[in-house]
C-alpha atoms as an extended CHARMM CRD file, in Angstrom:
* protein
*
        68  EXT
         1         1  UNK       CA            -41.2010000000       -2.3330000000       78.6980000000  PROA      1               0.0000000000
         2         2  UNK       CA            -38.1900000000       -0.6650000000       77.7340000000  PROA      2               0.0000000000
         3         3  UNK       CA            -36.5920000000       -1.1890000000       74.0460000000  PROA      3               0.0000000000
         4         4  UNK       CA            -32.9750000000       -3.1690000000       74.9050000000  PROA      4               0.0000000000
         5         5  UNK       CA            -32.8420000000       -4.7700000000       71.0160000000  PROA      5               0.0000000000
         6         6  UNK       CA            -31.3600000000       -2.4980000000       68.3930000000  PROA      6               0.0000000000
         7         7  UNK       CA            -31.9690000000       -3.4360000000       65.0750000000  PROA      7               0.0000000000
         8         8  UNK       CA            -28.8460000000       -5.7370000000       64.1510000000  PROA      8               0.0000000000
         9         9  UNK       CA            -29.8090000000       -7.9290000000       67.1130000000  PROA      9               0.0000000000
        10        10  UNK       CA            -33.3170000000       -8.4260000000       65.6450000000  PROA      10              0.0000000000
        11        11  UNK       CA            -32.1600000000       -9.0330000000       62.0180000000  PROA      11              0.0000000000
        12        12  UNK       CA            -29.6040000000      -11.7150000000       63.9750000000  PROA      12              0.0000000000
        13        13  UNK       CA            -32.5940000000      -13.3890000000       65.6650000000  PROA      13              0.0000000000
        14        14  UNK       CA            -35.2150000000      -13.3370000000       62.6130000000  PROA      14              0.0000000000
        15        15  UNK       CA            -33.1120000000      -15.0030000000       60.7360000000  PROA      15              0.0000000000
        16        16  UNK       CA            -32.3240000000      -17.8670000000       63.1490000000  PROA      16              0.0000000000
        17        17  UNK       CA            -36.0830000000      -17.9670000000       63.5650000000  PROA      17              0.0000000000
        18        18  UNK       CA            -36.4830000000      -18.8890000000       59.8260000000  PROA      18              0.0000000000
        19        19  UNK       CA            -33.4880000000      -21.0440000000       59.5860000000  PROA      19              0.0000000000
        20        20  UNK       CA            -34.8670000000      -22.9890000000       62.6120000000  PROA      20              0.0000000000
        21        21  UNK       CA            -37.9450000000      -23.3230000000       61.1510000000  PROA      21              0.0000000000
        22        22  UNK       CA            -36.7070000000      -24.0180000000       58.0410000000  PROA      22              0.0000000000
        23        23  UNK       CA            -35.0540000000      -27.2560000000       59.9030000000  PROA      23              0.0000000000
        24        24  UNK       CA            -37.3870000000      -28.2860000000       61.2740000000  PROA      24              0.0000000000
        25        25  UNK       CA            -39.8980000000      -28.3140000000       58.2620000000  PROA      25              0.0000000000
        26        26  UNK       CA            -37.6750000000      -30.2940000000       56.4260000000  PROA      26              0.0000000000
        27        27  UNK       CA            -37.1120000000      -32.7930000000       58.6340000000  PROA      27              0.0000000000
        28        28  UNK       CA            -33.4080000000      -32.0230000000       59.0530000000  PROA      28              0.0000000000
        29        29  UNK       CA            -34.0420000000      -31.5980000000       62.3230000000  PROA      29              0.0000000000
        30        30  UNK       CA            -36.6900000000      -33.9150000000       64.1620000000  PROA      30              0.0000000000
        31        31  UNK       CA            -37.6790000000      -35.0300000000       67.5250000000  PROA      31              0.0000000000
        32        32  UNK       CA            -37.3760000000      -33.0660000000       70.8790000000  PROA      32              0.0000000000
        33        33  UNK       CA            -34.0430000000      -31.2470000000       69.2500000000  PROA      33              0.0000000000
        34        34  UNK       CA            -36.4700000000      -30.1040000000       66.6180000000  PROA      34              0.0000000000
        35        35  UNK       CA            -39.1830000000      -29.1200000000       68.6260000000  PROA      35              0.0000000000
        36        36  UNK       CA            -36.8020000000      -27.4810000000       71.0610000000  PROA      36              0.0000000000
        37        37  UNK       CA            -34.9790000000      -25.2990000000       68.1520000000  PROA      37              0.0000000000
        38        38  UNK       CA            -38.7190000000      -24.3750000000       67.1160000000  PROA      38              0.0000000000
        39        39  UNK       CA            -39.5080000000      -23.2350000000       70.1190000000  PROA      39              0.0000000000
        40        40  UNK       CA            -36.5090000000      -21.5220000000       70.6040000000  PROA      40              0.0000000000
        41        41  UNK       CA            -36.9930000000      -19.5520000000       67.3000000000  PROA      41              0.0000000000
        42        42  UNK       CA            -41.1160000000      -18.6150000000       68.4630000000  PROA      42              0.0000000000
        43        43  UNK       CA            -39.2550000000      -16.9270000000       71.2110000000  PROA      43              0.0000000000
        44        44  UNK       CA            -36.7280000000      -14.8630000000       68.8570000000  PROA      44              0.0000000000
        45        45  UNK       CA            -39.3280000000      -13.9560000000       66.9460000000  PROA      45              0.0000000000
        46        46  UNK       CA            -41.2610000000      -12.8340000000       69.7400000000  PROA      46              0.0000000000
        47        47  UNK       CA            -38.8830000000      -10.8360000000       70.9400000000  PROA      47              0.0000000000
        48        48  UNK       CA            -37.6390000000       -8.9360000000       68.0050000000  PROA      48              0.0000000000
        49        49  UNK       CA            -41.1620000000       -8.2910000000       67.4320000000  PROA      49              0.0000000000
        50        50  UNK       CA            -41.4890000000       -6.6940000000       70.6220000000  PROA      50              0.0000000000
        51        51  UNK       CA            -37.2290000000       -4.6900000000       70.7220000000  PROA      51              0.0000000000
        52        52  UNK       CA            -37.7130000000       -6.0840000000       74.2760000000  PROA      52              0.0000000000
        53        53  UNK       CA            -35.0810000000       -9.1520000000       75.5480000000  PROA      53              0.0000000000
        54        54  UNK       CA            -35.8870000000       -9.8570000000       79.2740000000  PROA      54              0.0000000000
        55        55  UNK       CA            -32.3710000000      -12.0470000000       79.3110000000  PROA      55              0.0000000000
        56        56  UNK       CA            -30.6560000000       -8.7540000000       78.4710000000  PROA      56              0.0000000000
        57        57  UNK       CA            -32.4720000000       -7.0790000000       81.1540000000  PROA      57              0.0000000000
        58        58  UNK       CA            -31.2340000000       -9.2740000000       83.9120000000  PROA      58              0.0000000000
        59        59  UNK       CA            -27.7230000000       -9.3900000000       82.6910000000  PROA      59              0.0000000000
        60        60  UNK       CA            -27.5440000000       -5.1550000000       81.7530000000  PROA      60              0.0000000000
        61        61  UNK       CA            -27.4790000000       -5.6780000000       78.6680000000  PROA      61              0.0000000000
        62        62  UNK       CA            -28.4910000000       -2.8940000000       76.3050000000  PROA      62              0.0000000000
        63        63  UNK       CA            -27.8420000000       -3.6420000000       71.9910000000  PROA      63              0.0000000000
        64        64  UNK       CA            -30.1540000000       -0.4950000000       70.9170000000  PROA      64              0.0000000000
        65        65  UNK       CA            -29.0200000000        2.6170000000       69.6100000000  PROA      65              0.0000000000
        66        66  UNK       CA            -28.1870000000        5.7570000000       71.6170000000  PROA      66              0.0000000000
        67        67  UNK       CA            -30.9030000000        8.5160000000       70.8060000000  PROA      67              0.0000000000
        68        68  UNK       CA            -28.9940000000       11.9030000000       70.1530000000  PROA      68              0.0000000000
């Protein structure tokens, strides 16, 4: 796997993992909504964790910084 995430992207998508999960431990956020968001923040997590998006790789997308 290539790198496509530069590091603004993954700050962007940690955060929305904690505010998600924030949410839904609170209870602001219940139900399938809830468990949806949660799920969806597990997968931002994932993939900062690994500078690897495979959404970006089917659309061309490339957010990490040119090495000089």
């Amino acid at each position: 796997m290539k790198t496509n995430m530069g590091s603004a992207d993954k700050a962007i998508r940690i955060v929305l993992a904690i505010v998600f999960a924030g949410l839904y431990i609170t209870q602001l956020v219940e139900g399938t909504v809830g468990i949806a968001l949660l799920v969806l923040g597990g997968v931002f997590l994932l993939t900062s964790i690994l500078s690897f998006c495979p959404l970006y790789t089917l659309l061309g997308m490339n957010t990490c910084e040119k090495k000089k």
